[in-house]
py3Dmol code that shows the C-alpha trace and the ligand (Angstrom):
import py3Dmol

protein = """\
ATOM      1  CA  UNK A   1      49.980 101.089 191.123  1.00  0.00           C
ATOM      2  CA  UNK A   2      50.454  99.138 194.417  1.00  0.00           C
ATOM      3  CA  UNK A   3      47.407  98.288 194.941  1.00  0.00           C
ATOM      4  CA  UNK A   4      47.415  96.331 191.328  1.00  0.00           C
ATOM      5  CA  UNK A   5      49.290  93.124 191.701  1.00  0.00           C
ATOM      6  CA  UNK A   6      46.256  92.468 194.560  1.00  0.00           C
ATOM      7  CA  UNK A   7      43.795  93.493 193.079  1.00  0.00           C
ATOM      8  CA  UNK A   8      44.260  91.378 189.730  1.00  0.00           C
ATOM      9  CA  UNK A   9      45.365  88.153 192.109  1.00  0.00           C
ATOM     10  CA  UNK A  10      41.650  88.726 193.171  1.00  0.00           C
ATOM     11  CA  UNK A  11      40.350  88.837 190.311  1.00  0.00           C
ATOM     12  CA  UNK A  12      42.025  85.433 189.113  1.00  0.00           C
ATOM     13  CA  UNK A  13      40.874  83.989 192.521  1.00  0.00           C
ATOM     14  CA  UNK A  14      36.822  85.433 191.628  1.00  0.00           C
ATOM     15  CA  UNK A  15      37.145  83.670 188.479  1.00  0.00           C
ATOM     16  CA  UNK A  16      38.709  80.719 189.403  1.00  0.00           C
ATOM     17  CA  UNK A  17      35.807  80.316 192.125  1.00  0.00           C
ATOM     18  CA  UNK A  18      33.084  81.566 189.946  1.00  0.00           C
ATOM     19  CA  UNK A  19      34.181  78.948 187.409  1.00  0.00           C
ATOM     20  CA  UNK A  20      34.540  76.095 189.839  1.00  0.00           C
ATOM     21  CA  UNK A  21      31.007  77.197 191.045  1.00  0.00           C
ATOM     22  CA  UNK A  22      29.797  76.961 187.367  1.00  0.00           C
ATOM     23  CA  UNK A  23      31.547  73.665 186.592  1.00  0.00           C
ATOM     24  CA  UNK A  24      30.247  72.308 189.781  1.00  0.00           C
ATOM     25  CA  UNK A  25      26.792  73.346 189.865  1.00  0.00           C
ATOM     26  CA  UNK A  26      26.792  72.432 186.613  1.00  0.00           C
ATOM     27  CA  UNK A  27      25.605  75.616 185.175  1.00  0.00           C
ATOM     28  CA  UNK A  28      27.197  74.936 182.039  1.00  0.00           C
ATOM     29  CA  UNK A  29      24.252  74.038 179.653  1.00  0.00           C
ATOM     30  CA  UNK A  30      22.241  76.921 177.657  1.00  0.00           C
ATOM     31  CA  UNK A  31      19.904  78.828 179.103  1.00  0.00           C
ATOM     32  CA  UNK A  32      16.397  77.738 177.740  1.00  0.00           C
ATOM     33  CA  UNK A  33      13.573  80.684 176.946  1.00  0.00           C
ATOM     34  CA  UNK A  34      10.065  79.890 176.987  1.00  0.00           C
ATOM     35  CA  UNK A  35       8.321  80.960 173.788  1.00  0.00           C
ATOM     36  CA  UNK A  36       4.283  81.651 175.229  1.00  0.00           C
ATOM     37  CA  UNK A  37       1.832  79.137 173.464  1.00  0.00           C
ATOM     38  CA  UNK A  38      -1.063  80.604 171.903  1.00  0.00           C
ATOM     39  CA  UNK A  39      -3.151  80.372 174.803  1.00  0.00           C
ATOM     40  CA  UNK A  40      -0.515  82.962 176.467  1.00  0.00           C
ATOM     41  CA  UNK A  41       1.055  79.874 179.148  1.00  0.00           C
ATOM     42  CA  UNK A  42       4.698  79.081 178.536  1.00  0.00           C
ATOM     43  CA  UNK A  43       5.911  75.670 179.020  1.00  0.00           C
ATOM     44  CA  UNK A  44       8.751  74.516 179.443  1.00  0.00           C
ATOM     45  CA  UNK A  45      10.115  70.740 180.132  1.00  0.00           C
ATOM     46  CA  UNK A  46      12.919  69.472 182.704  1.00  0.00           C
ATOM     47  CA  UNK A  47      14.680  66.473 183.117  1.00  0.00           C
ATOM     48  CA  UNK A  48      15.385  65.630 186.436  1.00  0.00           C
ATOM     49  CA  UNK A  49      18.022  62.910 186.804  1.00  0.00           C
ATOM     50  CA  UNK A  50      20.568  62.264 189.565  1.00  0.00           C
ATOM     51  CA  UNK A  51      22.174  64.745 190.412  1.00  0.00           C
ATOM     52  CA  UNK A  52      20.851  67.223 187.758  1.00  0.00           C
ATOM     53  CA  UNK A  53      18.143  69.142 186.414  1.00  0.00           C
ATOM     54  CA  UNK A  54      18.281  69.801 182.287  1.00  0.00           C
ATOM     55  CA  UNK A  55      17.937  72.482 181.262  1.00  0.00           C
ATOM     56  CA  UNK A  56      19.004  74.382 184.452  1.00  0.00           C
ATOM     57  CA  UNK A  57      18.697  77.841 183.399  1.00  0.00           C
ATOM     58  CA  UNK A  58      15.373  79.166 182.136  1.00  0.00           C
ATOM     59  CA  UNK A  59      14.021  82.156 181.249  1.00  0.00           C
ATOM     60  CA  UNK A  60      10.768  83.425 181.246  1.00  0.00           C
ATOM     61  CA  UNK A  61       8.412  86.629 180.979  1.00  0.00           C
ATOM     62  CA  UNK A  62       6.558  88.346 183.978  1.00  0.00           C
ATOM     63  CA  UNK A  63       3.105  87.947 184.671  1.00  0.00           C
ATOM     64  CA  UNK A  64       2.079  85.112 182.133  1.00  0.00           C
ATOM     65  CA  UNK A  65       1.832  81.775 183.484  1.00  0.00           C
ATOM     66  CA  UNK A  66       4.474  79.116 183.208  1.00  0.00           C
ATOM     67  CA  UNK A  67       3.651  75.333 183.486  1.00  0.00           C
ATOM     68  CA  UNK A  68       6.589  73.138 183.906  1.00  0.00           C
ATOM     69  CA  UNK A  69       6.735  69.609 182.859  1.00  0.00           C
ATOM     70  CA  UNK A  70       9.513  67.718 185.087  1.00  0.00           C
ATOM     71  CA  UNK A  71      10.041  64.100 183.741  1.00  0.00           C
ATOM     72  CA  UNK A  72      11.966  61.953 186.463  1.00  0.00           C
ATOM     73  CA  UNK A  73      14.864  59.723 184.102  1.00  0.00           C
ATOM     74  CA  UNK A  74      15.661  57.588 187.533  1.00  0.00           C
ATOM     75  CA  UNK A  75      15.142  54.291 187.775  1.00  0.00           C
ATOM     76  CA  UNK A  76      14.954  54.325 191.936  1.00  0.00           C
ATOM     77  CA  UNK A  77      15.773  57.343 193.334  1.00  0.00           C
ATOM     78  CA  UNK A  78      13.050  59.950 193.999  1.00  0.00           C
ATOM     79  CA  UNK A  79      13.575  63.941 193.488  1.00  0.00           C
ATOM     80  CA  UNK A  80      11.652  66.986 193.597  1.00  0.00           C
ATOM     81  CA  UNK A  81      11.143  70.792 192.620  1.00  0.00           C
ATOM     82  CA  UNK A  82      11.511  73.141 195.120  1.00  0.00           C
ATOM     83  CA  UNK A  83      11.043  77.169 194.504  1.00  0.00           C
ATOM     84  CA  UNK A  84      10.415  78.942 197.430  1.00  0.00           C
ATOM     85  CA  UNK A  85       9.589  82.836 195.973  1.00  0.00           C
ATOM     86  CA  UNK A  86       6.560  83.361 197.616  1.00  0.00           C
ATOM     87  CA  UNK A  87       7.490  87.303 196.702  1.00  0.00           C
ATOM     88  CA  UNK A  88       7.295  86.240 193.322  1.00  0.00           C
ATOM     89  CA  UNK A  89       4.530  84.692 193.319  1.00  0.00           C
ATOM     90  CA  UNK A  90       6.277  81.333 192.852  1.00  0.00           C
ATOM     91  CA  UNK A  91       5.902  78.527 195.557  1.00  0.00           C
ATOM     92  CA  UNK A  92       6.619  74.964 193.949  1.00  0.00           C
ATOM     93  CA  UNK A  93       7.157  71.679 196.027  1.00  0.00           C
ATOM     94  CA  UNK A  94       6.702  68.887 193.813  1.00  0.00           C
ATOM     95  CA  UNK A  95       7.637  65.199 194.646  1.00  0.00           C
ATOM     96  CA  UNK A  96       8.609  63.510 191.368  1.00  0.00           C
ATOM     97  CA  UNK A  97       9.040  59.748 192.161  1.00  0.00           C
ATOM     98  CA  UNK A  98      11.520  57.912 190.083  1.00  0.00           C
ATOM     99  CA  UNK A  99      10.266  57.075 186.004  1.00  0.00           C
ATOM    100  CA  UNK A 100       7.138  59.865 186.725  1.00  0.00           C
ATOM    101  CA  UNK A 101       6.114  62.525 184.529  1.00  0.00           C
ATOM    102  CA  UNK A 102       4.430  65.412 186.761  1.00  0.00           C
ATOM    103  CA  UNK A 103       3.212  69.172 185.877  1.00  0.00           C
ATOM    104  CA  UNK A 104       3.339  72.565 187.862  1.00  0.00           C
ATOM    105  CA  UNK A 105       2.197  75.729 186.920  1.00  0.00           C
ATOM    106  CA  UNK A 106       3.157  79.463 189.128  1.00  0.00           C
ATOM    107  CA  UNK A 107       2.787  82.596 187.352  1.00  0.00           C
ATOM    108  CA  UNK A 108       5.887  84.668 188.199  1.00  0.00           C
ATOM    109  CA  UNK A 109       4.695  88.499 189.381  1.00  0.00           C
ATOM    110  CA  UNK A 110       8.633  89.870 189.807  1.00  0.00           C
ATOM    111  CA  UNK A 111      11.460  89.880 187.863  1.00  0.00           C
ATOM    112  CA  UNK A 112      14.707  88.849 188.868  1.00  0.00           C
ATOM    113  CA  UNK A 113      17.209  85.231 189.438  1.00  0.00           C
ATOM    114  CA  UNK A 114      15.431  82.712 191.113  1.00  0.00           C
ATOM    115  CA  UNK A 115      17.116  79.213 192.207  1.00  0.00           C
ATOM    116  CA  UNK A 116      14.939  75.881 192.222  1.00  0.00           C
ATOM    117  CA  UNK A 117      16.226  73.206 193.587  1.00  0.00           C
ATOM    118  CA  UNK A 118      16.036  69.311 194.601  1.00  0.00           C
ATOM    119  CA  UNK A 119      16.207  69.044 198.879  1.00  0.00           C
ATOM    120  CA  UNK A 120      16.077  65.276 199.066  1.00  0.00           C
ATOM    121  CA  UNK A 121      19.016  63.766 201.025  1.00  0.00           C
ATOM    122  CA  UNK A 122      19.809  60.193 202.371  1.00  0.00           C
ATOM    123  CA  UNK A 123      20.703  60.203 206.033  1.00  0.00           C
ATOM    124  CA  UNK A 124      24.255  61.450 206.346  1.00  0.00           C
ATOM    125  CA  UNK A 125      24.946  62.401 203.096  1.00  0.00           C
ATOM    126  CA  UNK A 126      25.261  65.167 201.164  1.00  0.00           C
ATOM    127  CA  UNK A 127      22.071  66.441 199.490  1.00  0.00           C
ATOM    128  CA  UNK A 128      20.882  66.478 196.105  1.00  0.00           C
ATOM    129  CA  UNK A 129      20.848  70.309 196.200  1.00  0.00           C
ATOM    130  CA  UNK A 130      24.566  69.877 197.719  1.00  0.00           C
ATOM    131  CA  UNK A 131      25.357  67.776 194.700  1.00  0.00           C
ATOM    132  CA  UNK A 132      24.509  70.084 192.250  1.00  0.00           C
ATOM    133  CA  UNK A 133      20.963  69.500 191.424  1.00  0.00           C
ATOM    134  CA  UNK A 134      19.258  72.993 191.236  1.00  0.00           C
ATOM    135  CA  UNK A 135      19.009  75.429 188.748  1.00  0.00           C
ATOM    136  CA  UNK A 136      17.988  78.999 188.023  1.00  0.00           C
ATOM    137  CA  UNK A 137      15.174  80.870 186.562  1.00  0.00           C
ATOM    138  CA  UNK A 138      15.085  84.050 185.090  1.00  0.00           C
ATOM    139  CA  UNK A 139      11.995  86.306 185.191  1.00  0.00           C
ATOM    140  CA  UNK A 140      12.107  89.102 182.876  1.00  0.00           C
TER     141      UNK A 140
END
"""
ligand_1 = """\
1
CU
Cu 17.043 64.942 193.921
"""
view = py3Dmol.view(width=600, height=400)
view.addModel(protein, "pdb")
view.setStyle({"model": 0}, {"cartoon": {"style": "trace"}})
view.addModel(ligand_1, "xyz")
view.setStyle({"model": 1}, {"stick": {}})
view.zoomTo()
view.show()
């Protein structure tokens, strides 16, 4: 019974971070699942806007191939796609200059949570990955 009172103050403090994490990273939009197009690819499309991508959770099979279409919505400032799961089968590094529409395709060969992310940054400041623009995707 001691060992209570710590263990639920823990708790509160996991969920208080986890939540802070979620509001920060921004992680609060709906997961988007790709339905496979008759020709077995599924594509998805991402908005990538400062500091943000939308939709930042998607979720996808194993084994088919997925072809992303990232639209930039900035006016000047240039991101980019970033998915380094080279165990997965998924290495992305895509430069998406500011207004440009731009199209990648992996096909994923392991499930599991995979982060993508944006890893421009401006001299000293923070990055855009730092800032909250990355996202997850789920292989399944
Ligand atoms: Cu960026």
């Amino acid at each position: 019974m001691k060992s209570l009172p710590v263990r639920s103050i823990q708790m509160s403090v996991l969920v208080a971070v986890y939540t802070a994490l979620f509001i920060s990273v921004g992680w609060a939009g709906e997961p988007v699942t790709a339905v496979p197009d008759a020709d077995g690819v599924q594509r998805l499309t991402i908005i990538l806007d400062s500091y943000f991508y939308k939709p930042d959770q998607l979720i996808v099979r194993v084994g088919l191939p997925v072809e992303l279409t990232l639209i930039s919505h900035t006016t000047l400032t240039p991101h980019n796609f970033v998915m380094k799961e080279p165990d997965a089968g998924i290495t992305v590094d895509q430069e998406t200059s500011a207004g440009d529409t731009v199209k990648v395709r992996f096909t994923p060969r392991k499930a599991g949570l995979f982060t993508f992310y944006c890893d421009k940054k401006l001299l000293f400041f923070k990055s855009h990955r730092e800032k909250g623009m990355e996202g997850i995707l789920r292989v399944h």
